[in-house]
N, CA and C atoms of all chains as a GROMACS GRO file, in nm:
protein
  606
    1UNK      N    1   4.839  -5.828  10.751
    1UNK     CA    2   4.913  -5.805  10.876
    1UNK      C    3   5.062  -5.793  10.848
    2UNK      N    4   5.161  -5.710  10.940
    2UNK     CA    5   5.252  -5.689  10.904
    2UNK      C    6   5.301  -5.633  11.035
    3UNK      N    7   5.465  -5.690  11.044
    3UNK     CA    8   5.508  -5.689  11.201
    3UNK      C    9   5.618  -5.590  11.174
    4UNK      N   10   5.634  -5.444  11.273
    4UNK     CA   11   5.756  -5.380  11.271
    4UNK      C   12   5.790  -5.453  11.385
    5UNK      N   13   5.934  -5.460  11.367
    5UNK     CA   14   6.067  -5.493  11.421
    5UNK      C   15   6.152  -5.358  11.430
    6UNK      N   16   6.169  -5.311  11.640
    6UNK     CA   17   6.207  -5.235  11.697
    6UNK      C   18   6.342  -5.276  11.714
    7UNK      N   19   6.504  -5.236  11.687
    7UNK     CA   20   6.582  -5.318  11.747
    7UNK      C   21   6.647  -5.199  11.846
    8UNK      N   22   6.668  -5.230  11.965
    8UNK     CA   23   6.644  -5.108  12.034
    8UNK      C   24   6.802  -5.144  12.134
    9UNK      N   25   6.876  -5.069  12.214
    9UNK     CA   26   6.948  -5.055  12.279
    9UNK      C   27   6.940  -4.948  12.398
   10UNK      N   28   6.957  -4.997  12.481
   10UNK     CA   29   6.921  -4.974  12.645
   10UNK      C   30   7.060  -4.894  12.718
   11UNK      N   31   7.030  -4.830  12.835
   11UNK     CA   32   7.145  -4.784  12.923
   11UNK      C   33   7.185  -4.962  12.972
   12UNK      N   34   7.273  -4.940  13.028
   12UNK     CA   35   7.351  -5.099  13.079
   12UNK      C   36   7.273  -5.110  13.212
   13UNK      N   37   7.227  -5.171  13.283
   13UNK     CA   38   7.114  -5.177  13.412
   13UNK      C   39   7.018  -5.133  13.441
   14UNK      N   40   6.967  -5.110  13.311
   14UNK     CA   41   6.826  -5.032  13.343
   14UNK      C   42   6.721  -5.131  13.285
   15UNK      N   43   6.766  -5.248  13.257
   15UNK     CA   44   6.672  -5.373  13.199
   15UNK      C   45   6.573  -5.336  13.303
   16UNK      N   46   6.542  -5.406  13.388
   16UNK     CA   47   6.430  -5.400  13.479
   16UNK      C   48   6.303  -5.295  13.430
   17UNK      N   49   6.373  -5.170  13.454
   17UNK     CA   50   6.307  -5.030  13.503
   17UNK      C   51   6.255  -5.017  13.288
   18UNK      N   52   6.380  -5.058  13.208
   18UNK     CA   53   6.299  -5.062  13.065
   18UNK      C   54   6.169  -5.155  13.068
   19UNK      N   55   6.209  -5.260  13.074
   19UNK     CA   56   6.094  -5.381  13.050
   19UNK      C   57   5.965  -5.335  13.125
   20UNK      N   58   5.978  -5.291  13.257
   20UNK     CA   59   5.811  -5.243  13.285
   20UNK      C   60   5.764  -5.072  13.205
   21UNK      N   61   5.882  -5.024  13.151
   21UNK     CA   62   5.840  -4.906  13.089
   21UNK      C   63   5.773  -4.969  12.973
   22UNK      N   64   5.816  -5.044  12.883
   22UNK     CA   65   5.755  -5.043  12.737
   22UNK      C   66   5.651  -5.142  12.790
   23UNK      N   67   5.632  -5.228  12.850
   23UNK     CA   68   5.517  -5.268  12.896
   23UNK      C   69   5.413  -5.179  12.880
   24UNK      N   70   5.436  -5.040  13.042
   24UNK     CA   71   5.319  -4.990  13.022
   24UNK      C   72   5.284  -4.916  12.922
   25UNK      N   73   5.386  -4.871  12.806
   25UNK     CA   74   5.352  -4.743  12.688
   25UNK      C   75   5.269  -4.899  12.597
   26UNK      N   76   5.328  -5.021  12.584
   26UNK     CA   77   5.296  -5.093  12.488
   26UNK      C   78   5.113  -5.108  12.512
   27UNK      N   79   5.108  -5.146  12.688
   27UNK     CA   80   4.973  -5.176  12.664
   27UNK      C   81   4.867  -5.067  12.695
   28UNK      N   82   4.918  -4.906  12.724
   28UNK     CA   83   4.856  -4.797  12.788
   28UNK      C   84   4.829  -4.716  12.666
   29UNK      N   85   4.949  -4.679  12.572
   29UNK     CA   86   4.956  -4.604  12.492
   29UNK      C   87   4.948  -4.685  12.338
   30UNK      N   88   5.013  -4.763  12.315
   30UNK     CA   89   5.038  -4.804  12.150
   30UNK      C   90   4.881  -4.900  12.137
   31UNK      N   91   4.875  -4.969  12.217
   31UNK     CA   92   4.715  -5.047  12.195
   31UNK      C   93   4.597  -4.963  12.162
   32UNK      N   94   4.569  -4.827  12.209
   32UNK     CA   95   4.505  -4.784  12.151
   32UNK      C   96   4.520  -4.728  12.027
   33UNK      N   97   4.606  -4.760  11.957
   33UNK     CA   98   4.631  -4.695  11.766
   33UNK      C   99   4.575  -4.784  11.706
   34UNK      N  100   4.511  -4.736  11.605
   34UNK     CA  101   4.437  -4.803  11.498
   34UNK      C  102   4.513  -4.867  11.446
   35UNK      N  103   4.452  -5.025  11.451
   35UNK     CA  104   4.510  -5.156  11.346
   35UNK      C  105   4.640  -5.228  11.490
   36UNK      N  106   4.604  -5.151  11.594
   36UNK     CA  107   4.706  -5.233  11.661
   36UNK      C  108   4.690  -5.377  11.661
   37UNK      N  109   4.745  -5.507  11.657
   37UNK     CA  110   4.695  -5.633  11.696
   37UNK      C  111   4.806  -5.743  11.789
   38UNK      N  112   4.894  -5.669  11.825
   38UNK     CA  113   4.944  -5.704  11.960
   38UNK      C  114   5.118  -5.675  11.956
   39UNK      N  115   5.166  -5.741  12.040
   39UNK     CA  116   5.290  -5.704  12.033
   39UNK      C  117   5.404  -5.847  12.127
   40UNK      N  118   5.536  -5.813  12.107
   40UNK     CA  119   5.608  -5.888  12.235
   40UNK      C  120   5.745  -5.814  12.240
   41UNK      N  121   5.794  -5.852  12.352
   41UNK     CA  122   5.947  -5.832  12.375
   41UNK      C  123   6.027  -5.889  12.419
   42UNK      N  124   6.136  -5.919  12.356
   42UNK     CA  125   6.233  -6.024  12.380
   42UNK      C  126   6.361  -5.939  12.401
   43UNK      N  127   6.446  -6.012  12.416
   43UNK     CA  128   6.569  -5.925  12.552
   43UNK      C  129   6.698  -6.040  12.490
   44UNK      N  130   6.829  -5.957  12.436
   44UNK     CA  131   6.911  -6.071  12.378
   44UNK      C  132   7.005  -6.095  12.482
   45UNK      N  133   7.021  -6.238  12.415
   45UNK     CA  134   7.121  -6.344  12.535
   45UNK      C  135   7.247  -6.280  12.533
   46UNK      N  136   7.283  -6.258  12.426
   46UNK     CA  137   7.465  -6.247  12.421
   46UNK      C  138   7.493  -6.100  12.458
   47UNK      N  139   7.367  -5.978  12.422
   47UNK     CA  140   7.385  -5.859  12.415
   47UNK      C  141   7.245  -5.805  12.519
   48UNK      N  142   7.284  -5.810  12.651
   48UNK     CA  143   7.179  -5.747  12.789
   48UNK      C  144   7.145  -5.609  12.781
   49UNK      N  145   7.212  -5.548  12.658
   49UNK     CA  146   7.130  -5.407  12.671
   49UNK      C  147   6.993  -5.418  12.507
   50UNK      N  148   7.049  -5.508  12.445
   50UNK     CA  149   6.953  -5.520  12.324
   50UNK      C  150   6.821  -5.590  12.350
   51UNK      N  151   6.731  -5.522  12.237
   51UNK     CA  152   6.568  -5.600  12.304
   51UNK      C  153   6.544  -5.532  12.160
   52UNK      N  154   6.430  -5.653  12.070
   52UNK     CA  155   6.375  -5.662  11.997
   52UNK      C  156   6.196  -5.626  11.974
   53UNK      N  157   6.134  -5.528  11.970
   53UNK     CA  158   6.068  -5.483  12.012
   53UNK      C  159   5.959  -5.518  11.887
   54UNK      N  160   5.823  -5.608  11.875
   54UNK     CA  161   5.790  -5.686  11.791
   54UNK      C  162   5.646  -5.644  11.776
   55UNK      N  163   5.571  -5.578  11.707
   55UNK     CA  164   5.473  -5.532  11.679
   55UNK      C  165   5.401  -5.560  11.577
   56UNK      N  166   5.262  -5.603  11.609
   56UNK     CA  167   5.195  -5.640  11.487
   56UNK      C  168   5.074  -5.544  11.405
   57UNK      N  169   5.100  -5.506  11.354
   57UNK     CA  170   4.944  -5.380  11.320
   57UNK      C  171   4.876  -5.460  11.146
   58UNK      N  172   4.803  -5.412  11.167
   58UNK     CA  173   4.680  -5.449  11.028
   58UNK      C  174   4.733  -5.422  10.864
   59UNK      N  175   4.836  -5.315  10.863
   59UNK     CA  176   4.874  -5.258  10.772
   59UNK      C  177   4.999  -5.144  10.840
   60UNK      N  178   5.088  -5.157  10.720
   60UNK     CA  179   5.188  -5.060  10.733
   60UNK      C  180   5.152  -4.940  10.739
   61UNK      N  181   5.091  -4.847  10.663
   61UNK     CA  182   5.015  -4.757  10.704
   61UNK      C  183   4.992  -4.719  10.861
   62UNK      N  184   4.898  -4.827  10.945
   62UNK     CA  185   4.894  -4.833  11.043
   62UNK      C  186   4.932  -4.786  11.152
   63UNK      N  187   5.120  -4.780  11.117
   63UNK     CA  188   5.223  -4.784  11.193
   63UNK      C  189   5.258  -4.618  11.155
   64UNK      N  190   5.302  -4.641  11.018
   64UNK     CA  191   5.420  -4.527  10.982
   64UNK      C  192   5.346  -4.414  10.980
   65UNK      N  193   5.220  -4.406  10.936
   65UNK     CA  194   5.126  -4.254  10.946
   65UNK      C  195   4.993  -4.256  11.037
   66UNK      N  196   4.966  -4.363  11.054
   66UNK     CA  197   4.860  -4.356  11.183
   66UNK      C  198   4.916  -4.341  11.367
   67UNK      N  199   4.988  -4.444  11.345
   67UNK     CA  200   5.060  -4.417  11.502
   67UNK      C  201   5.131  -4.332  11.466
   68UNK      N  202   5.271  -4.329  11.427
   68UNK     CA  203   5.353  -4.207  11.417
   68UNK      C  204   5.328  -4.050  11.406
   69UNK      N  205   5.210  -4.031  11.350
   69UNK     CA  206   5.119  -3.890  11.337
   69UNK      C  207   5.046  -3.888  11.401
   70UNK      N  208   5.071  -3.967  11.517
   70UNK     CA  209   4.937  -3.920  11.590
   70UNK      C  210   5.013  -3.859  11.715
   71UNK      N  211   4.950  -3.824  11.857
   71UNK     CA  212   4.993  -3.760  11.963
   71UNK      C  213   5.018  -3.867  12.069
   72UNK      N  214   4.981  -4.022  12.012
   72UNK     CA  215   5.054  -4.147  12.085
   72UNK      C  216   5.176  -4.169  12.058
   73UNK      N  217   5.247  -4.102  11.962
   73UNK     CA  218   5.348  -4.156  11.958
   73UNK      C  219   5.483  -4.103  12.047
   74UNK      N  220   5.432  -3.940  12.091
   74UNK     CA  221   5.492  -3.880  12.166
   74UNK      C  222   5.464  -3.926  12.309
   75UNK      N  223   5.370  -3.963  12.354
   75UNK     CA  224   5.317  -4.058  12.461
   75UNK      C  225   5.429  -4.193  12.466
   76UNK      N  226   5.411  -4.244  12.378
   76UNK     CA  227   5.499  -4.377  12.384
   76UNK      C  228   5.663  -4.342  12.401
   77UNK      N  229   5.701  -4.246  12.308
   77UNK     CA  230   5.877  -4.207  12.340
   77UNK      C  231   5.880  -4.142  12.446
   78UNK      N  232   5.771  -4.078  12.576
   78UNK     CA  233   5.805  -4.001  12.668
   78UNK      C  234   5.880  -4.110  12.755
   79UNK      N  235   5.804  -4.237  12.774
   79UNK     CA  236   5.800  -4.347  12.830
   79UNK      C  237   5.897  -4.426  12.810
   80UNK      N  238   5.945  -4.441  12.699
   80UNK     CA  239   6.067  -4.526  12.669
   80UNK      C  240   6.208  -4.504  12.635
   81UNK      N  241   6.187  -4.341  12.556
   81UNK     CA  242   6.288  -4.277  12.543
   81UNK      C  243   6.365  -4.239  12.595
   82UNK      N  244   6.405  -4.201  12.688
   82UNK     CA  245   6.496  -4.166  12.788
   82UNK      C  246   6.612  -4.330  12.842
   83UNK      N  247   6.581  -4.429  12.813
   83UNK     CA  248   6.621  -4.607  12.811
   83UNK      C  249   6.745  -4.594  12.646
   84UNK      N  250   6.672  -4.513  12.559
   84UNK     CA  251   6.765  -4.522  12.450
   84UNK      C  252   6.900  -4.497  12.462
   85UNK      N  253   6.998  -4.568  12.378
   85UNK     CA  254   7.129  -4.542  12.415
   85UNK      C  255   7.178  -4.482  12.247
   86UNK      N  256   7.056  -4.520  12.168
   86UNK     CA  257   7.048  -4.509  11.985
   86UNK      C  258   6.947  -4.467  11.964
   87UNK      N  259   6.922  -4.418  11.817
   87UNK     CA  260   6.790  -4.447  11.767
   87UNK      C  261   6.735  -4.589  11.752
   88UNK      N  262   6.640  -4.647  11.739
   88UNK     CA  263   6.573  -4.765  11.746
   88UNK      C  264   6.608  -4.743  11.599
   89UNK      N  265   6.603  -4.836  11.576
   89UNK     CA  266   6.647  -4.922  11.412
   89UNK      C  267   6.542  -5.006  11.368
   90UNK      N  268   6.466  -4.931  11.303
   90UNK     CA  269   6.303  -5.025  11.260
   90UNK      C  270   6.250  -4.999  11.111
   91UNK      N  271   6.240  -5.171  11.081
   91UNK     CA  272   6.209  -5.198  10.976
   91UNK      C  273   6.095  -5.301  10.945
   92UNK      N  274   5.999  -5.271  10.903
   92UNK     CA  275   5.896  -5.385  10.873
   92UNK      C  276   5.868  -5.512  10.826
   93UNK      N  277   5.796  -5.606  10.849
   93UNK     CA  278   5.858  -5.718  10.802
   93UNK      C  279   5.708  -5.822  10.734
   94UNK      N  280   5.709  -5.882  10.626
   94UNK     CA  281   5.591  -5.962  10.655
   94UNK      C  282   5.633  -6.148  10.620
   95UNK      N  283   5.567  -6.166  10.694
   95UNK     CA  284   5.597  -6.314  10.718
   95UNK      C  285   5.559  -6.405  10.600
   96UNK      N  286   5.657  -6.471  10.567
   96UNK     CA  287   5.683  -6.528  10.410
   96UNK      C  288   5.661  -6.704  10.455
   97UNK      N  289   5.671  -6.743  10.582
   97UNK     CA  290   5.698  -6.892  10.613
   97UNK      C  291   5.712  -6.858  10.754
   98UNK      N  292   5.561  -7.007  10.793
   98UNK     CA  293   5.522  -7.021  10.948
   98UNK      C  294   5.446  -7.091  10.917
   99UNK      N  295   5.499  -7.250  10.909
   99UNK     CA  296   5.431  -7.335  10.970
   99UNK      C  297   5.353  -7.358  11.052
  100UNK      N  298   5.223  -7.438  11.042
  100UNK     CA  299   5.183  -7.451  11.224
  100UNK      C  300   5.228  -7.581  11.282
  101UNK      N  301   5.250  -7.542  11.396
  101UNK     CA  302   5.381  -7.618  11.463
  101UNK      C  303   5.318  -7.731  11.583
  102UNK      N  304   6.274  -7.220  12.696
  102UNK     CA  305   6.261  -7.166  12.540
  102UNK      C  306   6.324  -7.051  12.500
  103UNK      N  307   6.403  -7.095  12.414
  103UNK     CA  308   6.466  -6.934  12.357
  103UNK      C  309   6.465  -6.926  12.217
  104UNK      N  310   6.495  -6.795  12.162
  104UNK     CA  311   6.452  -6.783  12.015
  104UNK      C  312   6.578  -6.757  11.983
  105UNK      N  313   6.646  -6.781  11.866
  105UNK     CA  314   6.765  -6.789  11.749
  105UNK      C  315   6.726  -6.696  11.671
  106UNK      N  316   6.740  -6.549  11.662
  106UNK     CA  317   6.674  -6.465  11.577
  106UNK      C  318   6.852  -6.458  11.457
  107UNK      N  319   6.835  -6.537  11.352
  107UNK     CA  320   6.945  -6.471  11.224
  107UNK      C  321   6.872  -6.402  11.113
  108UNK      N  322   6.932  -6.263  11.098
  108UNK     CA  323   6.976  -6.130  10.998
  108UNK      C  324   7.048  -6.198  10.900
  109UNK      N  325   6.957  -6.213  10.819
  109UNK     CA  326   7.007  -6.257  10.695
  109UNK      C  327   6.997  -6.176  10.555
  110UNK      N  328   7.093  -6.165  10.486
  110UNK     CA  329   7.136  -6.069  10.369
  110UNK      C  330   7.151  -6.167  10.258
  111UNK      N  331   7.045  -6.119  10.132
  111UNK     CA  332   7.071  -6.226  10.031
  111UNK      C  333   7.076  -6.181   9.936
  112UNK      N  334   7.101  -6.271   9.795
  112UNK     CA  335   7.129  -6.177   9.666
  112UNK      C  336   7.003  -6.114   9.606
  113UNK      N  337   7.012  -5.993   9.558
  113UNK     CA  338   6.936  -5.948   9.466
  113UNK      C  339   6.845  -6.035   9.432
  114UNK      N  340   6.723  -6.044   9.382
  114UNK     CA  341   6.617  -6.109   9.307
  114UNK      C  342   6.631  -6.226   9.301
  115UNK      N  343   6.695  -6.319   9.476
  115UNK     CA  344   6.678  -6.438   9.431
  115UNK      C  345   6.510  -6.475   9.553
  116UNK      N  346   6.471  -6.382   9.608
  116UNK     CA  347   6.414  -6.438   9.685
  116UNK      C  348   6.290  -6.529   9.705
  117UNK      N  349   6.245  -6.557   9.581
  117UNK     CA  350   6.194  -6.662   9.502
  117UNK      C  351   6.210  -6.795   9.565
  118UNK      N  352   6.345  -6.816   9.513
  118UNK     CA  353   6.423  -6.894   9.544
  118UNK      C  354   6.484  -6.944   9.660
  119UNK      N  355   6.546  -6.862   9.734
  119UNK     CA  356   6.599  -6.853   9.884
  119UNK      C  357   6.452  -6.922   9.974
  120UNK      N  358   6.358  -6.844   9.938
  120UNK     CA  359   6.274  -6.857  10.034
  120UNK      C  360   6.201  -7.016  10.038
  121UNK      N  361   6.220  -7.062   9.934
  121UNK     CA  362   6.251  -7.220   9.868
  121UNK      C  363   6.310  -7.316   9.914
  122UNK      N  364   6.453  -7.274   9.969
  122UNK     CA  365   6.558  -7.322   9.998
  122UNK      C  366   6.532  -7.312  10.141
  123UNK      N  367   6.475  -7.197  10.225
  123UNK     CA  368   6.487  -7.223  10.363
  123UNK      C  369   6.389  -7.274  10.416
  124UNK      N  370   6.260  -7.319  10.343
  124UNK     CA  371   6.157  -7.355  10.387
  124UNK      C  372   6.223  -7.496  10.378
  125UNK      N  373   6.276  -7.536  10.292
  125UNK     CA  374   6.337  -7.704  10.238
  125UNK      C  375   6.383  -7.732  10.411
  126UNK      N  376   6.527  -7.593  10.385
  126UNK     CA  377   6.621  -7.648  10.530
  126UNK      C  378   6.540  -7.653  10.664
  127UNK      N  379   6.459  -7.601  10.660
  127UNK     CA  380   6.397  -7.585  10.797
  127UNK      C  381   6.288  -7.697  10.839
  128UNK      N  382   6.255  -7.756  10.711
  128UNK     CA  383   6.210  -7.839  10.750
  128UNK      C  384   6.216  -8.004  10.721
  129UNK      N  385   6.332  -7.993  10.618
  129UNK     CA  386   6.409  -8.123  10.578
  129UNK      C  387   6.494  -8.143  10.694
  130UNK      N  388   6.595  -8.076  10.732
  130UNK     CA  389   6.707  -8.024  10.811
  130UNK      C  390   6.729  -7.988  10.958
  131UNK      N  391   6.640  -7.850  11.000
  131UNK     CA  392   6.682  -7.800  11.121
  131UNK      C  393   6.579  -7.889  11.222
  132UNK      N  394   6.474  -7.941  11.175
  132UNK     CA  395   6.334  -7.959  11.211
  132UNK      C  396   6.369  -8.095  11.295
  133UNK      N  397   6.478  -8.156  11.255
  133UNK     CA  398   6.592  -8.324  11.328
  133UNK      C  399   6.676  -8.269  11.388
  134UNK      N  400   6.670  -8.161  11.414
  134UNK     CA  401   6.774  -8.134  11.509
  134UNK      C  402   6.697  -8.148  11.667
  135UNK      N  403   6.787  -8.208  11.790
  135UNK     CA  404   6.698  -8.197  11.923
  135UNK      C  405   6.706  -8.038  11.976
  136UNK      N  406   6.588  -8.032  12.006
  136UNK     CA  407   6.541  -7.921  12.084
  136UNK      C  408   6.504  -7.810  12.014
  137UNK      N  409   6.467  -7.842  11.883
  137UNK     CA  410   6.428  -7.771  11.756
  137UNK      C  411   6.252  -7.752  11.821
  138UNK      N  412   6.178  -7.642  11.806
  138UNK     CA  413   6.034  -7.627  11.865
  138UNK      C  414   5.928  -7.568  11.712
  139UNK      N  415   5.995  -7.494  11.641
  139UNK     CA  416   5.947  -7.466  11.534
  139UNK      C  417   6.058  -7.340  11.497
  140UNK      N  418   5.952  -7.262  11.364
  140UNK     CA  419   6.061  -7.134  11.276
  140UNK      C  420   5.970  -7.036  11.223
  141UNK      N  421   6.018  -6.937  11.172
  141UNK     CA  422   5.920  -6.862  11.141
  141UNK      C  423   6.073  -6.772  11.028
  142UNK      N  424   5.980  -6.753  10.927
  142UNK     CA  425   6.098  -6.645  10.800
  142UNK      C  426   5.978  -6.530  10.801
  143UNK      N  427   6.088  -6.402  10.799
  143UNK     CA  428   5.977  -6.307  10.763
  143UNK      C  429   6.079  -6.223  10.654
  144UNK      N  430   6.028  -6.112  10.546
  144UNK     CA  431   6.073  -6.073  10.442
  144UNK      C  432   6.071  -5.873  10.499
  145UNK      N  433   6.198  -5.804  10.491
  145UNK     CA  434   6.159  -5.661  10.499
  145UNK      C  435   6.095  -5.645  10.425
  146UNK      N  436   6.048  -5.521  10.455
  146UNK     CA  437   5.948  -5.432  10.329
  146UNK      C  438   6.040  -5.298  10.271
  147UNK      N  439   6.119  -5.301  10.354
  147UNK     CA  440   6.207  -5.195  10.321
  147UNK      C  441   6.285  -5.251  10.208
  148UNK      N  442   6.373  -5.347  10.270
  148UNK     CA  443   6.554  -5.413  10.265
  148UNK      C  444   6.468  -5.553  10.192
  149UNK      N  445   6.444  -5.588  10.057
  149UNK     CA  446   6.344  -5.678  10.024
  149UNK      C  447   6.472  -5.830  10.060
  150UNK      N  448   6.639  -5.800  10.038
  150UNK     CA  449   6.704  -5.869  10.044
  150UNK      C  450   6.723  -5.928  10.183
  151UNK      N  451   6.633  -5.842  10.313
  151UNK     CA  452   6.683  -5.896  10.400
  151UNK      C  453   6.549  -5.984  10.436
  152UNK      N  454   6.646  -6.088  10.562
  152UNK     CA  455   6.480  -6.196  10.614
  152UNK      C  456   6.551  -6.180  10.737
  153UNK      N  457   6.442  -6.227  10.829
  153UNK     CA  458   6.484  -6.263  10.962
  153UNK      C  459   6.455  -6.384  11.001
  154UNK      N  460   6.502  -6.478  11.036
  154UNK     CA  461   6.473  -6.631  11.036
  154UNK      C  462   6.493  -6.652  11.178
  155UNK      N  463   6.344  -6.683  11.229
  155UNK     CA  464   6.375  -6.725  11.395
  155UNK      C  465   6.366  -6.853  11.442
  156UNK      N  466   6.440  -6.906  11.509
  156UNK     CA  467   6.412  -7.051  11.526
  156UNK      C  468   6.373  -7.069  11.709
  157UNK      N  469   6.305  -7.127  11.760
  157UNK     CA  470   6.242  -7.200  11.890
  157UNK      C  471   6.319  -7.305  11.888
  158UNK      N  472   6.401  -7.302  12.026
  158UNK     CA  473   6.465  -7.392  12.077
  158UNK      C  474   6.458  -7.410  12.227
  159UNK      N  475   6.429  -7.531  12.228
  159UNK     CA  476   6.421  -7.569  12.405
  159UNK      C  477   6.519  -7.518  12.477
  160UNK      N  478   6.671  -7.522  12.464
  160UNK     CA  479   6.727  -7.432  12.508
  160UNK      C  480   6.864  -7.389  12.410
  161UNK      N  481   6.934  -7.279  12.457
  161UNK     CA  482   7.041  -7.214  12.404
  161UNK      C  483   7.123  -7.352  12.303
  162UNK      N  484   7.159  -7.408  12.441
  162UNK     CA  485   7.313  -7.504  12.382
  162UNK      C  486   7.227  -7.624  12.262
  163UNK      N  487   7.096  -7.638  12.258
  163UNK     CA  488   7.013  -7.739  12.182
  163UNK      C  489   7.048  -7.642  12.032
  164UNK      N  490   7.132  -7.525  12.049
  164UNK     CA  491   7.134  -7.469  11.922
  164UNK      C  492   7.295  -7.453  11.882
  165UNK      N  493   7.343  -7.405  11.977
  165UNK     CA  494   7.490  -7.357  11.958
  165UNK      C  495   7.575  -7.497  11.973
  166UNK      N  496   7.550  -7.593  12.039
  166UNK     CA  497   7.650  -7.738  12.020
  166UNK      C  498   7.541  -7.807  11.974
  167UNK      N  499   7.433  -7.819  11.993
  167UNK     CA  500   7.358  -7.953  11.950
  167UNK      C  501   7.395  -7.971  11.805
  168UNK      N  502   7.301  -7.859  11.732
  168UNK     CA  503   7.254  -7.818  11.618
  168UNK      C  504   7.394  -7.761  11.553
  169UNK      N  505   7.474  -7.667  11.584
  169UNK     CA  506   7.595  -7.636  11.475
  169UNK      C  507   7.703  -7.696  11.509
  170UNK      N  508   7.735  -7.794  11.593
  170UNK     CA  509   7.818  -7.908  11.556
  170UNK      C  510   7.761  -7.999  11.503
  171UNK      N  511   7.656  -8.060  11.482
  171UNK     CA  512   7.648  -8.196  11.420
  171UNK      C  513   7.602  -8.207  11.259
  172UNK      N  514   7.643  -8.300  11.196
  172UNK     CA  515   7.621  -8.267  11.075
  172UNK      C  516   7.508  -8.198  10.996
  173UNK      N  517   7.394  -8.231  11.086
  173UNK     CA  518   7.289  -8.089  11.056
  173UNK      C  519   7.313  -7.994  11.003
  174UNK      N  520   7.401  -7.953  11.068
  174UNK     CA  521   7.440  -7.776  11.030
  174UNK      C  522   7.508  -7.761  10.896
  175UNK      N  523   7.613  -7.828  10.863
  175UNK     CA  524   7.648  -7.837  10.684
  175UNK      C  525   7.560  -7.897  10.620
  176UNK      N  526   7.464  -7.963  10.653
  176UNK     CA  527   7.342  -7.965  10.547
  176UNK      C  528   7.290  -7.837  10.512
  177UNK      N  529   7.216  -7.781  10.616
  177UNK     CA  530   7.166  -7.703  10.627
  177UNK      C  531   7.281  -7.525  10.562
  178UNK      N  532   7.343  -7.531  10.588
  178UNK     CA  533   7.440  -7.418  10.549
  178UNK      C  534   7.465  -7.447  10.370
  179UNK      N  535   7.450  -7.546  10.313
  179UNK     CA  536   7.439  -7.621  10.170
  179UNK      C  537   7.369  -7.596  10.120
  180UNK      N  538   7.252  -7.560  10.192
  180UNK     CA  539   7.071  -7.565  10.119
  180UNK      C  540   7.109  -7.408  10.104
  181UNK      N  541   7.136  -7.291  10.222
  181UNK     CA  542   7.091  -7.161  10.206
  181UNK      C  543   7.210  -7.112  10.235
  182UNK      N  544   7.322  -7.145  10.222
  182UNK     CA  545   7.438  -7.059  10.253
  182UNK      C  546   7.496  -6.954  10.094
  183UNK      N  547   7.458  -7.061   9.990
  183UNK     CA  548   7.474  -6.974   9.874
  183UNK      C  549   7.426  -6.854   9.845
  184UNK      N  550   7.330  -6.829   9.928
  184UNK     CA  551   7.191  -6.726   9.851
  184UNK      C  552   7.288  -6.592   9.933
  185UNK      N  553   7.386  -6.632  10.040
  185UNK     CA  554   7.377  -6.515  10.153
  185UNK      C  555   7.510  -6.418  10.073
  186UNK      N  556   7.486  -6.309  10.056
  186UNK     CA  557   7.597  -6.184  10.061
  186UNK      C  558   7.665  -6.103  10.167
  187UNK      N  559   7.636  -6.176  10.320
  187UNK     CA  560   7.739  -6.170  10.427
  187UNK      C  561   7.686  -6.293  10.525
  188UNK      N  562   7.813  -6.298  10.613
  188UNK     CA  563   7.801  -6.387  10.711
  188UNK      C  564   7.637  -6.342  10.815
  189UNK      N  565   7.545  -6.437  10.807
  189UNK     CA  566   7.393  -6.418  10.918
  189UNK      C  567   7.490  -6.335  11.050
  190UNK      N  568   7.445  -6.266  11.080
  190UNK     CA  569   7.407  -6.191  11.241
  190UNK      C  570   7.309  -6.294  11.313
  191UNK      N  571   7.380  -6.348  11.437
  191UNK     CA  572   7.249  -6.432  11.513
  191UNK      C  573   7.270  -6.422  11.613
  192UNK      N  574   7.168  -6.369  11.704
  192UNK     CA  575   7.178  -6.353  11.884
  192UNK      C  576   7.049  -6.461  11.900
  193UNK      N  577   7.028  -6.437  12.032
  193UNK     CA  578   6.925  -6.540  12.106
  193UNK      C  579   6.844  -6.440  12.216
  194UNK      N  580   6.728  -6.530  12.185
  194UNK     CA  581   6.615  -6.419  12.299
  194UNK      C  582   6.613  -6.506  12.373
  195UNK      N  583   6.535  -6.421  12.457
  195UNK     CA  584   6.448  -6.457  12.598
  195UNK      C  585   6.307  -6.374  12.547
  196UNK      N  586   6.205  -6.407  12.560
  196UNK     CA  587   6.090  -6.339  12.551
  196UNK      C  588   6.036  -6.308  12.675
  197UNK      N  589   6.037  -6.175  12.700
  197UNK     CA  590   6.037  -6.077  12.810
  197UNK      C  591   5.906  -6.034  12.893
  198UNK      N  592   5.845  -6.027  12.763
  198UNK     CA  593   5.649  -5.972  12.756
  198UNK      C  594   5.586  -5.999  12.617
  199UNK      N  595   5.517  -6.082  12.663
  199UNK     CA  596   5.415  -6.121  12.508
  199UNK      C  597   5.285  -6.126  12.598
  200UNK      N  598   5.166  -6.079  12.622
  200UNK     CA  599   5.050  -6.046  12.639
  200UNK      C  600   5.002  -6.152  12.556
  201UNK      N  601   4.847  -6.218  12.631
  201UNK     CA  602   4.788  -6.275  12.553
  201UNK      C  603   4.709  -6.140  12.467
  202UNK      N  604   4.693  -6.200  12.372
  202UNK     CA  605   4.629  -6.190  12.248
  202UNK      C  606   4.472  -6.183  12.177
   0.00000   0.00000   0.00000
């Protein structure tokens, strides 16, 4: 398993109208890609247009040539893209230390 | 509950090591701090030098006065401050949408 990390930047007041957008692409569109295994979104304190966009898939692969090559992925940026103020800045990550708590 | 997400940049080929050192601090160290909930380190796959180190905190200030004023925090900056090749990047979440699972 292996989590991309979305770091994403928003128009300034469009939190609301983002957060139910990637909602519905997250659970309408990206859930159905192979190796999906869930996701979250978090929204930063100091910076109200930034949101961390947290995805877990089976394999990197998964992500970079299964979703991305597929015709969900244009599905998912119809939906969210237009919220961008950047490109999303994403880099993969795998978890080295996690206790259970 | 909010999350402490720090961008952390470390030296070349120590991550052996580092990852040594923050498992120590996090749980010798940050783990006595109040309003500490747990942590999680994850490693790029890209950027092998970078980690993202998130910490669960009951709330904001249980991190920003509790935890980096009290001597905690120069412990803890002792254990893993050497390894770093710039000052951590650290904002704070709110978790927005996490779907059960």
């Amino acid at each position: 398993m292996i989590e991309e990390v979305a770091d994403l930047r928003i128009q300034p007041g469009q939190q609301q109208a983002f957060e139910a957008a990637v909602h519905k692409g997250a659970t309408t569109v990206i859930s159905n890609a192979k190796g999906f295994l869930g996701y979250s979104v978090s929204r930063s304190i100091e910076t109200p247009e930034r949101y961390l966009l947290r995805i877990q898939w089976a394999s990197l692969e998964d992500h970079t040539v299964g979703f991305r090559e597929s015709p969900l992925f244009k599905q998912w940026r119809a939906i969210v893209g237009p919220f961008f103020t950047a490109p999303p800045a994403v880099e993969h990550f795998t978890v080295v230390d996690k206790p259970a708590q």
